[in-house]
TIROTI-697665 format. One record per residue (C-alpha): residue in three letters; x, y, z. Coordinates in steps of 0.1 Angstrom, whole numbers, padded with zeros to 4 digits. Layout:
residues N
   resn       X       Y       Z
    ALA       X       Y       Z
...
END
This chain:
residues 434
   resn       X       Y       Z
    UNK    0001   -0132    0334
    UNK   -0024   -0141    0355
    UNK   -0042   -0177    0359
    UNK   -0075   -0170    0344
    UNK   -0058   -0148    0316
    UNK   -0038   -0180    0309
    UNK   -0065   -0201    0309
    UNK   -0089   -0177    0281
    UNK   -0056   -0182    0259
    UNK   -0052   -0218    0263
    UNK   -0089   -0220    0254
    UNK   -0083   -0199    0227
    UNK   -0057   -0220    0213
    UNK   -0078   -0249    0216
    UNK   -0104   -0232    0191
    UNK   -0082   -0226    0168
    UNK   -0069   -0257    0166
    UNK   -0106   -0269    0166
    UNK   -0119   -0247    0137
    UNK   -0086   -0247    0116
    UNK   -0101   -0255    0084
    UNK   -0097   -0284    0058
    UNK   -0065   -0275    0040
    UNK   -0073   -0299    0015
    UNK   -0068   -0290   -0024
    UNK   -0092   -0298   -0049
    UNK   -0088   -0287   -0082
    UNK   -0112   -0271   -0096
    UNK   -0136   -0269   -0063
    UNK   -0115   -0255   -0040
    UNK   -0113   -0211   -0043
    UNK   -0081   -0199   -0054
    UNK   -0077   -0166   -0043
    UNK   -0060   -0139   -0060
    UNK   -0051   -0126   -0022
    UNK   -0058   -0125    0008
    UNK   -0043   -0133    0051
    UNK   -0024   -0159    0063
    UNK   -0033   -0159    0095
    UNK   -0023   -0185    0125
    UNK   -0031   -0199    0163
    UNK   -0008   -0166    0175
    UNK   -0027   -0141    0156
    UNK   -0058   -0153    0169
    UNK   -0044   -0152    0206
    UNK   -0032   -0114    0204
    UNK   -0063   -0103    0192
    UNK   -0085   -0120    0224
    UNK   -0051   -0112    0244
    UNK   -0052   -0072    0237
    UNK   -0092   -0072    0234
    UNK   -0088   -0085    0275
    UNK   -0074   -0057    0284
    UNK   -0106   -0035    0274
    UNK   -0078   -0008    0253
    UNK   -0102   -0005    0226
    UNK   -0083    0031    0215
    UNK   -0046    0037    0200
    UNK   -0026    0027    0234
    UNK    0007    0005    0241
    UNK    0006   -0023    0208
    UNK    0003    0010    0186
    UNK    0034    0027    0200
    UNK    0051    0001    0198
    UNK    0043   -0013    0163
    UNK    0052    0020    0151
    UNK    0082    0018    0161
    UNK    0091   -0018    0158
    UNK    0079   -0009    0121
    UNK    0097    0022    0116
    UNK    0131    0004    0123
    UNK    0120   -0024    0102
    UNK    0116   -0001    0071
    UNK    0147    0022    0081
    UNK    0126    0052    0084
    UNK    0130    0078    0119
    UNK    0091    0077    0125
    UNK    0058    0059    0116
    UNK    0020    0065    0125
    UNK   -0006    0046    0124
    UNK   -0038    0047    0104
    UNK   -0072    0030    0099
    UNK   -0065    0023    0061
    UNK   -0036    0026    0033
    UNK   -0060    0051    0017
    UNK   -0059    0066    0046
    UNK   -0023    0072    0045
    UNK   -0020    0087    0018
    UNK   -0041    0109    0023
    UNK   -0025    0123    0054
    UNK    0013    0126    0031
    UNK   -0002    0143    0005
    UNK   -0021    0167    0029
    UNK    0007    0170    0044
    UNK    0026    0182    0020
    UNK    0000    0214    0020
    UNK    0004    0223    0058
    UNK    0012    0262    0065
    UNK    0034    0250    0084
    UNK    0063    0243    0056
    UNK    0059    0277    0049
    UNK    0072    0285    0009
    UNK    0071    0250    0002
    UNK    0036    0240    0009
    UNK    0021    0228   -0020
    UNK   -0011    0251   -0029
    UNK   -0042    0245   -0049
    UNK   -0038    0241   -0089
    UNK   -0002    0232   -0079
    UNK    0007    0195   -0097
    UNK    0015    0166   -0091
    UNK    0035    0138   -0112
    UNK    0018    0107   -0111
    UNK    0004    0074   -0137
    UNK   -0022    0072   -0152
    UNK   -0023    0030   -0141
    UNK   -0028    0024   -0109
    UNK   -0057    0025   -0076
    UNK   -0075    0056   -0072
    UNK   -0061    0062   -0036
    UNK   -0026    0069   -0051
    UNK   -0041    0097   -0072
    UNK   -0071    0105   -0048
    UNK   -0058    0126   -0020
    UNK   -0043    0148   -0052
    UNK   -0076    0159   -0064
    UNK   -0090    0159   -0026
    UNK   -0065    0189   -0016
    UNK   -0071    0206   -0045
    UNK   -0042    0198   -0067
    UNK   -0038    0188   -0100
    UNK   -0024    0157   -0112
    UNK    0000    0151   -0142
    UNK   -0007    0118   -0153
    UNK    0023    0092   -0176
    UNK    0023    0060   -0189
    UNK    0037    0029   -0179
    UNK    0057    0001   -0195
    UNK    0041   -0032   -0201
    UNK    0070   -0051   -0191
    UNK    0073   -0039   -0152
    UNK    0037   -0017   -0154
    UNK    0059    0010   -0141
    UNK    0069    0042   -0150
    UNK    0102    0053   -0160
    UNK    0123    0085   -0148
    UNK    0129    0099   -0184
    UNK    0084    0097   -0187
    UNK    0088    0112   -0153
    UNK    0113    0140   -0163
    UNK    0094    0151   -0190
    UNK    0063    0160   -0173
    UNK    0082    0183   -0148
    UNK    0066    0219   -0154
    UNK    0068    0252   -0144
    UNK    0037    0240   -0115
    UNK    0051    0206   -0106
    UNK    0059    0205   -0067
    UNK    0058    0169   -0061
    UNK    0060    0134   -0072
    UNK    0034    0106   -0062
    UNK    0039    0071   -0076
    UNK    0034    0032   -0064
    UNK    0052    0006   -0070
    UNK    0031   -0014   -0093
    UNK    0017   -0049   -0077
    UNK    0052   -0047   -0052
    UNK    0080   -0047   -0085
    UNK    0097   -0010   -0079
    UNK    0099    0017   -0102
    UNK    0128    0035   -0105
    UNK    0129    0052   -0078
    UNK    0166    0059   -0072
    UNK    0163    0080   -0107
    UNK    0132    0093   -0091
    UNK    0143    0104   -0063
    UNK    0173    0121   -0077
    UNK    0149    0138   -0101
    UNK    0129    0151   -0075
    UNK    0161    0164   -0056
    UNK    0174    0184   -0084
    UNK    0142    0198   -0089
    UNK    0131    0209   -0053
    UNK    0099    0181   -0057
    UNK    0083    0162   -0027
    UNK    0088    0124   -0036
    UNK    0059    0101   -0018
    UNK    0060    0066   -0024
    UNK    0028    0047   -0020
    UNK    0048    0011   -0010
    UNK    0018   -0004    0000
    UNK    0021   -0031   -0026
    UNK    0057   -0039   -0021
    UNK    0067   -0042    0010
    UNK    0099   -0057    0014
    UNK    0114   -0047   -0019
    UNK    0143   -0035   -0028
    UNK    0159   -0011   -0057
    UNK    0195   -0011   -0057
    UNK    0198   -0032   -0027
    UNK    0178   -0003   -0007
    UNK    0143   -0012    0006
    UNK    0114    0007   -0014
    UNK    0096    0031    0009
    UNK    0134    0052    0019
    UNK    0140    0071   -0013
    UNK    0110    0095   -0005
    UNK    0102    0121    0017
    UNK    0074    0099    0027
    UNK    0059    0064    0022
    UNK    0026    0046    0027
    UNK    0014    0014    0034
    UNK   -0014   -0010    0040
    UNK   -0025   -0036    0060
    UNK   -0058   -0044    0043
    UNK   -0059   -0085    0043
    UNK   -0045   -0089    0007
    UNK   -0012   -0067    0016
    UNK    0015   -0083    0033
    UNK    0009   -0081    0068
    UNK   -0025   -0075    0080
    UNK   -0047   -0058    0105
    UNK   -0077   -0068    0088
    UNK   -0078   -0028    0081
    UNK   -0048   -0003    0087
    UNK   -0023    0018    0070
    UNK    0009    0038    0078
    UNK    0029    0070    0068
    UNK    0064    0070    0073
    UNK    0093    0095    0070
    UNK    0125    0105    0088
    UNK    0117    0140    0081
    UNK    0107    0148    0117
    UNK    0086    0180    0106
    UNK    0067    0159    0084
    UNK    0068    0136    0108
    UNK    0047    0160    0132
    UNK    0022    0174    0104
    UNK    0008    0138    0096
    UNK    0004    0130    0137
    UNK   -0013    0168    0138
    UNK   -0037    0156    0106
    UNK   -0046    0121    0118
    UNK   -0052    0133    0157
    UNK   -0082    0157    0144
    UNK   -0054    0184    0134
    UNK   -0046    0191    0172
    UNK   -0014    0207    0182
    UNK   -0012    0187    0209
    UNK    0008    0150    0206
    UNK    0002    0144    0239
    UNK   -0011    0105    0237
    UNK   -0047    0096    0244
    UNK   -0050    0095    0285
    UNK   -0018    0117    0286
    UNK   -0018    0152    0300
    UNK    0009    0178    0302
    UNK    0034    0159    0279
    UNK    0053    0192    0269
    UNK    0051    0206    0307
    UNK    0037    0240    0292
    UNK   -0001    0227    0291
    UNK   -0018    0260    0300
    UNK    0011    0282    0290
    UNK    0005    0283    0252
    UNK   -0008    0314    0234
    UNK   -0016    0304    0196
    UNK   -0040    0319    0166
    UNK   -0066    0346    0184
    UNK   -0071    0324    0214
    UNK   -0065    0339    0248
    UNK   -0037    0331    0263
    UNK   -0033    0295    0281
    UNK   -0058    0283    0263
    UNK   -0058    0241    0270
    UNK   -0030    0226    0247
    UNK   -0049    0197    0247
    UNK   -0075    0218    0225
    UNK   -0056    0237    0201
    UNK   -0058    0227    0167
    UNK   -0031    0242    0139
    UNK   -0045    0220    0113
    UNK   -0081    0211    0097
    UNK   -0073    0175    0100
    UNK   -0087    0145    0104
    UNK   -0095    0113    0130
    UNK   -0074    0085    0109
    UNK   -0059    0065    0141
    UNK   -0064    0030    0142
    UNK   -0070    0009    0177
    UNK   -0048   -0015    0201
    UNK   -0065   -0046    0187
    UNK   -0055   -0035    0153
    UNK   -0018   -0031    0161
    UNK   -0018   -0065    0188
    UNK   -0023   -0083    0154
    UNK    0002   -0063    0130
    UNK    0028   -0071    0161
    UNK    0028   -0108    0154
    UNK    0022   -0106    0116
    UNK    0050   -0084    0114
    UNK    0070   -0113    0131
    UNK    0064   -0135    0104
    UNK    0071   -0105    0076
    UNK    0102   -0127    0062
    UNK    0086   -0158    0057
    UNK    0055   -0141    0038
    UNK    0083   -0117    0014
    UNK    0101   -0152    0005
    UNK    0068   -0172   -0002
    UNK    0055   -0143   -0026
    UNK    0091   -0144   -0041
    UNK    0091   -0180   -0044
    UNK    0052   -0182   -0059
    UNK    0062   -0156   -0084
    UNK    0092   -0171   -0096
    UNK    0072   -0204   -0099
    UNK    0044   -0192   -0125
    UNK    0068   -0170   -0144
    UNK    0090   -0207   -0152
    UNK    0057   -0222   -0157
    UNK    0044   -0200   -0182
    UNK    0076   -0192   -0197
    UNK    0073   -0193   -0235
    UNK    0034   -0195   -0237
    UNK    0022   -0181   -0267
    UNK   -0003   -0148   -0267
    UNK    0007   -0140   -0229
    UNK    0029   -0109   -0221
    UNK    0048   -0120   -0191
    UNK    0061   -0092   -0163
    UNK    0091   -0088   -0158
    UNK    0106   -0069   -0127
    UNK    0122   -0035   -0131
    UNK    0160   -0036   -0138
    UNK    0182   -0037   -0102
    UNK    0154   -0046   -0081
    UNK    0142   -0075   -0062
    UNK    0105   -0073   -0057
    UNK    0082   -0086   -0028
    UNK    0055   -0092   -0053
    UNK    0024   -0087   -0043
    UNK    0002   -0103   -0079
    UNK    0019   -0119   -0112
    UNK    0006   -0099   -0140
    UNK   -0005   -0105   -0173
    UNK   -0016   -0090   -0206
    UNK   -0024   -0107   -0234
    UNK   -0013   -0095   -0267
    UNK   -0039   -0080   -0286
    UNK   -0028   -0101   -0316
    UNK   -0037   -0131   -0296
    UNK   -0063   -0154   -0310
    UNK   -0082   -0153   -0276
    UNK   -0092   -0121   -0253
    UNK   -0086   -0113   -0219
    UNK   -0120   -0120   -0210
    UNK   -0117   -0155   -0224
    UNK   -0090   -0164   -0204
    UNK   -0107   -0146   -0173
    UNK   -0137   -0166   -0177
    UNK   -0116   -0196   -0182
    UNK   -0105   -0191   -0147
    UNK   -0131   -0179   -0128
    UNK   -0149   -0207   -0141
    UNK   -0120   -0233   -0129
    UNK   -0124   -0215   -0095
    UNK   -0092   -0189   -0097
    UNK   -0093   -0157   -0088
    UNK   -0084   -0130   -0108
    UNK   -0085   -0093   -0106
    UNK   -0082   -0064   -0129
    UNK   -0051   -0038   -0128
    UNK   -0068   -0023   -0105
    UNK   -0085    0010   -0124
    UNK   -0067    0003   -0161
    UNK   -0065    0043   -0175
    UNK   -0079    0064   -0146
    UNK   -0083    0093   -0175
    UNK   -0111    0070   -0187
    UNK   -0132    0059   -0153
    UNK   -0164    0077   -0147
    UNK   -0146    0096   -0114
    UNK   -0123    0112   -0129
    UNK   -0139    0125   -0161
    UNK   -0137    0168   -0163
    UNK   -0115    0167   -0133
    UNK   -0087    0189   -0134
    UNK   -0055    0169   -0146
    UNK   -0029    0168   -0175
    UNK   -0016    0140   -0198
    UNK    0019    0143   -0205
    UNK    0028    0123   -0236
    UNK    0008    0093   -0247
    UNK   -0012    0069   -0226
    UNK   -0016    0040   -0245
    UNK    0001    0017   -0221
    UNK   -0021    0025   -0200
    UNK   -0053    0020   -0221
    UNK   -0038   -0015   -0232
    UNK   -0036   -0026   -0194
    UNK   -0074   -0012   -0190
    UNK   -0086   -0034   -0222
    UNK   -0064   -0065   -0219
    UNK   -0043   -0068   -0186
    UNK   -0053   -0091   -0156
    UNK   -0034   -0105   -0122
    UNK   -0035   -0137   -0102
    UNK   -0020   -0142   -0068
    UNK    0011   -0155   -0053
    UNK    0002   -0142   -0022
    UNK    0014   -0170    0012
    UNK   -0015   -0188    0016
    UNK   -0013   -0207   -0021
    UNK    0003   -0238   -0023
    UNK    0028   -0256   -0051
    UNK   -0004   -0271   -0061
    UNK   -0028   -0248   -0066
    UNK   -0002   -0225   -0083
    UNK    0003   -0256   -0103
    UNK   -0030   -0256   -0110
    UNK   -0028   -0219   -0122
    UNK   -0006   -0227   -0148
    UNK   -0020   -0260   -0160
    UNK   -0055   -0239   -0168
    UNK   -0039   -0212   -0183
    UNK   -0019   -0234   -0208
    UNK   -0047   -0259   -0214
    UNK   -0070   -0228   -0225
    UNK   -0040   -0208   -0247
    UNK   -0034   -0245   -0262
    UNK   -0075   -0250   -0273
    UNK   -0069   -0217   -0289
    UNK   -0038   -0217   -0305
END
């Protein structure tokens, strides 16, 4: 490293250590935040220290966070993208490519999915013309079961695309096997649960494919970012085609002639050795993300451990705490999993003497963040009404969670205090209305 190099770093170091705010908790003035970074002096230095070196594209950090984060999640191959939604988007498209020939999924085929969850899970169905089977969750682990699953395979189903809800798993083993002895895609969206496990097996290896996200409340960030992964190498080359503007090429940016055949290819009705570079097999996308992105993910993926056991530890800390409160519906986490939780969830019991916006209000005003279950019933938001899709079975899970179901965080950054704190409210508030 050169001198002056060394000396932008020092300074940067110095800044941080400057600016590092007041870590001071005061109840009831200081923000609780139902997510968000944890971010230190060495995140801050591989930002300025990869923003130096001016490679403002996908370049050396991305190749190799991909694959430092493709062995970390025990998958052959991961790519990098500028969001989670992202992502997804590029495994379900992928799942249509001509290039999977009988087994590409074609418009008005469906796809198994619940009806509780974020949009970008369901999304990317509707966006390639697919049509999504929607089931209800449990209240206990806001996941769906195999047996809701297994009843909503029909005659059209040709894939399966669920999340695991707020980081507990569902049960994806069963899942899997379901989608085996049926000839299904499985994708998970993992974006919430990074880390977890299901039968002693890390979420995000059952499937075909998995996505994440590095959006600031997930658990590493890039400020924004996502990923596929898969150890299904053909899959593995569809989602780089999609993301890289659907080229054929996978030559990587400022690389020429990586297959040694660059002006040798004859493809489609182009005349023959036609520039490889400028081939495209695919209507795809641009979904990369940058160097400065993946500098950052580098050294938050270094401290990946430490943020899994904190969320652990938080989670296991208000679920003592609130242990036994009347009118609250505590989670509990799926049966032979360990989650990496990414919210602790609760719904209060309609026969409660208080309502979910009570108790929200309660909090918010107290200064502790709180967000919804992300849609509630996506049958019942304004997007999704007269869209193609099909209800198998009831949803009224999933219309309970929409009326009466709320998170708060247990995400690193929150200390014994504040989650303390948390509790204290919660229980002071169910005990004025009991």
């Amino acid at each position: 490293m050169s001198d002056s190099k060394q000396r932008v770093l020092d300074e940067v170091r110095g800044y941080h250590q400057e600016t590092a705010p007041d870590r001071e908790f005061i109840p009831g003035v200081t923000e609780i935040w139902p997510s968000g970074a944890v971010l230190d002096e060495e995140d801050r230095v591989a930002i300025v220290e990869a923003a130096l070196t001016l490679r403002i594209a996908a370049g050396p950090s991305s190749r190799k966070f991909e694959s430092a984060f493709a062995k970390r999640l025990k998958r052959r191959k991961a790519h990098l993208t500028n969001s989670g939604s992202s992502a997804n988007l590029l495994a379900v498209s992928a799942l249509t490519s001509h290039q999977l020939g009988d087994r590409r999924l074609k418009p008005g085929d469906e796809v198994i999915t619940v009806a509780a969850g974020f949009p970008t899970t369901v999304n990317p169905i509707l966006q390639n013309g697919l049509v999504p089977v929607f089931v209800d969750v449990d209240l206990a682990t806001y996941n769906t079961t195999a047996d809701r699953v297994a009843r909503a395979i029909g005659p059209k189903t040709r894939a399966i695309v669920i999340a695991h809800a707020l980081g507990n798993p569902f049960e994806v083993a069963e899942v899997a096997q379901l989608a085996q002895d049926h000839g299904l895609f499985l994708i998970e969206d993992n974006c919430d649960a990074v880390g977890s496990t299901y039968d002693g097996r890390i979420t995000g290896t059952f499937g075909d494919m998995t996505t994440v996200s590095f959006y600031p409340a997930h658990h590493l960030t890039m400020g924004e970012g996502g990923c596929v992964l898969t150890s299904d190498l053909g899959l593995a080359r569809i989602v780089e085609s999609l993301r890289d503007w659907g080229r054929d090429c996978w030559c990587e940016p400022g690389k020429n002639n990586t297959c040694f055949k660059r002006f040798e290819y004859q493809m489609g009705d182009l005349p023959a050795g036609y520039d490889h570079k400028y081939i495209f097999s695919h209507v795809g996308y641009n979904l990369k993300g940058t160097d400065i992105q993946a500098a950052l993910g580098l050294t938050q993926l270094a401290k990946l451990d430490g943020f899994i056991e904190a969320r652990r530890r938080n989670w296991r800390r208000l679920r003592e705490s609130l242990d036994g409160v009347p009118g609250l519906l505590l989670p509990e986490a799926t049966p032979r999993s360990d989650p990496s939780w990414f919210g602790f969830v609760l719904t209060v019991d309609p026969k409660a003497p208080f309502t979910r916006a009570e108790l929200v209000a309660h909090l918010e005003e107290r200064k502790i963040g709180t967000r919804r279950l992300f849609a509630g019933n996506l049958t019942r938001q304004p997007a999704y009404i007269g869209r193609p899709h099909r209800v198998v079975g009831d949803l009224t899970n999933s219309d309970i969670i929409t009326e009466h179901t709320f998170w708060i965080g247990v995400y690193p950054g929150l200390t014994d205090a504040m989650l303390d704190y948390m509790t204290a409210t919660i229980k002071e508030f169910v005990a004025q209305h009991g």
